[in-house]
N, C-alpha and C positions, 0 to 999 in steps of 0.2 A: 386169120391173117389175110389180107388184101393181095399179098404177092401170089396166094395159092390161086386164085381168082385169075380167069381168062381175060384179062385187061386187054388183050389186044383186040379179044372177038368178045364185046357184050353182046348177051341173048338181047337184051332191047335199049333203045335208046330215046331219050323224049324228054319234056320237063315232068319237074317236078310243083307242087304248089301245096302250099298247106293252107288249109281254113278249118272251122271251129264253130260246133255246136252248143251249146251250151257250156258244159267244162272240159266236154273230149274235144281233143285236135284229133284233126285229118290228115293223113299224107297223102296226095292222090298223086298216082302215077299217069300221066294225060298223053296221046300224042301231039306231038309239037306242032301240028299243020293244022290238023282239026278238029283237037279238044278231044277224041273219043278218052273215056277212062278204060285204061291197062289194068291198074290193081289200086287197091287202097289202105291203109293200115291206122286204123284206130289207134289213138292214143290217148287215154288214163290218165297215164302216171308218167311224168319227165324229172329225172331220171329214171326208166324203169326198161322192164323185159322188151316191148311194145320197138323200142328205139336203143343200138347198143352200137358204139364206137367198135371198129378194130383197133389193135395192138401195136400197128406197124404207120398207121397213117393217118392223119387230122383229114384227109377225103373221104373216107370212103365208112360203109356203117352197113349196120344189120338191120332191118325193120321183118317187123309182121304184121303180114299182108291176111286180108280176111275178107270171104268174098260175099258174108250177108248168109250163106246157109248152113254154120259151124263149122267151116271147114278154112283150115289155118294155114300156111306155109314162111318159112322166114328165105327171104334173099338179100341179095348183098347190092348195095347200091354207092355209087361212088358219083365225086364231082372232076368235072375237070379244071376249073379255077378253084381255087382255094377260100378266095371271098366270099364265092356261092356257097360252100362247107359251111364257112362262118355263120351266114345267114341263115341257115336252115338251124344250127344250134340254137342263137339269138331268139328266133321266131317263135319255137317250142317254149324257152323257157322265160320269153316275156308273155306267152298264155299262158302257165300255169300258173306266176309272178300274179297276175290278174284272178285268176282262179283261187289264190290262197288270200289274197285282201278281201274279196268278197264273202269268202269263209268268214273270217275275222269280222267284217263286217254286219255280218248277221248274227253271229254269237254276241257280239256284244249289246246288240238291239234286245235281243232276247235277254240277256240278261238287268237292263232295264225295265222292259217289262215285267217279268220278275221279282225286282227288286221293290223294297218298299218304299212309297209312294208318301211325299208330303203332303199333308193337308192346311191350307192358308186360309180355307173359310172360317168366318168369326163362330163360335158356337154359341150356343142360347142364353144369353140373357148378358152375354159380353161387351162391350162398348170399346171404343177407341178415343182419345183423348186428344188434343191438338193445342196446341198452346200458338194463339197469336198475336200476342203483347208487341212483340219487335218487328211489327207488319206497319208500314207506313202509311197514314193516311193518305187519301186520294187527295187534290188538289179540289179545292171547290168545298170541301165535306164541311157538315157542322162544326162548329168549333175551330177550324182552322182562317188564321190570319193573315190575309196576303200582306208583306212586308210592304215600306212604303216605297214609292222609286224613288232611289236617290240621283242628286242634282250635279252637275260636272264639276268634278274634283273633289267625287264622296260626299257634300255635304248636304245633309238635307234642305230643304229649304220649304219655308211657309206660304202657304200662298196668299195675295196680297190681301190689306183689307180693304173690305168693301166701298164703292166711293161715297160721299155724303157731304153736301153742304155745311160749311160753317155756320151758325146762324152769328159769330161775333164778330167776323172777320178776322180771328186769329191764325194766324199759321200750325199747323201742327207737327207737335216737335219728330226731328227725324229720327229716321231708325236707328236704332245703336249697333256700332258696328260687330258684327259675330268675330269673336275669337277665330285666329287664326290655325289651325292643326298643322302640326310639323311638317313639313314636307310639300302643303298644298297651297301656291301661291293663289289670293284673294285678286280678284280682276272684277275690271268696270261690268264687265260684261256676268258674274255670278248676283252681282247686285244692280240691275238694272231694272228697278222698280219705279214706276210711274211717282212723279212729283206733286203736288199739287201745285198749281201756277199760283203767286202771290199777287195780288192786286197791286196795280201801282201805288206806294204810298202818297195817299194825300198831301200837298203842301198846307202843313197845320198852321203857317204863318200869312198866307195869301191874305184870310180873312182882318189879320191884324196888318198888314202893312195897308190896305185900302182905306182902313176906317181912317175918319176924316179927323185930327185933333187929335 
């Protein structure tokens, strides 16, 4: 109990600090001006003997103090804000919190390794099969046809033919007009295919109206 305790005349006064060696925490007893170390108390195990609440108060606690040559002693230590108590609780028990993941953490590594091991290498004389039937041809490749462009308003169109002299002076009959497809109106301009110029027709009569008789 806390009340039994000289609260009015502490033997010593100073901070406190805790730091951490590998899994053990430290409580170092320090003076407040210039850092010398008072006493120090190894801690293990949280909750354990090391670190122990009194009965009458969230201040004040028991630790055991250890000076390095077997030689042990427990005293009583108390805070005077309250939020300081807190922190010293908190502090202890987010390093063992840390202490007990890393446990965990290695046990389960180990059992990994351990544990039996899949093998994904092909073994002797094995094959793997690959099916590429619905792999699309490259653009360009053998066998593949490039569509033709088509001409504005979908339709395709021919391209014209080649020019050539009449040798009779006929005209050459024109083009038949392509069917119309629903929807896509036929314009001067989808059928503007070069004409051939007609020769002026001869007056067949010139030579009969001159003759004489």
């Amino acid at each position: 109990r806390a009340a039994e305790w000289q609260l009015d005349q502490p033997a010593w006064s100073g901070r406190l600090r805790i730091t951490a060696k590998g899994s053990t925490a430290f409580i170092k007893l320090e003076d407040k001006t210039s850092g010398e170390l008072f006493a120090q108390a190894p801690v293990e195990q949280f909750p354990g003997i090391a670190v122990e609440s009194v009965t009458d108060s969230s201040r004040y606690f028991v630790i055991r103090i250890e000076d390095g040559n077997g030689r042990r002693a427990f005293i009583g230590v108390g805070f005077v804000d309250r939020g300081d108590a807190f922190d010293f609780n908190v502090a202890l028990q987010d390093h063992f919190k840390w202490v007990r993941q890393q446990s965990e953490l290695a046990r389960q590594a180990q059992d990994l390794e351990q544990g039996p091991k899949l093998d994904l290498g092909f073994k002797e004389g094995q094959t793997i099969r690959l099916n590429i039937a619905n792999m699309k041809k490259k653009e360009g490749a053998p066998g593949n046809t490039r569509p033709r462009p088509a001409g504005p308003g979908g339709l395709s169109l021919l391209p014209p033919p080649p020019g050539g002299k009449s040798g009779c002076g006929e005209r050459p009959a024109p083009l038949p007009t392509p069917a119309q497809l629903p929807g896509t109106p036929i314009t001067d301009s989808l059928l503007s295919w070069p004409q051939p110029t007609a020769a002026p027709a001869a007056d067949a009569w010139g030579d009969f109206a001159k003759a004489s008789g």
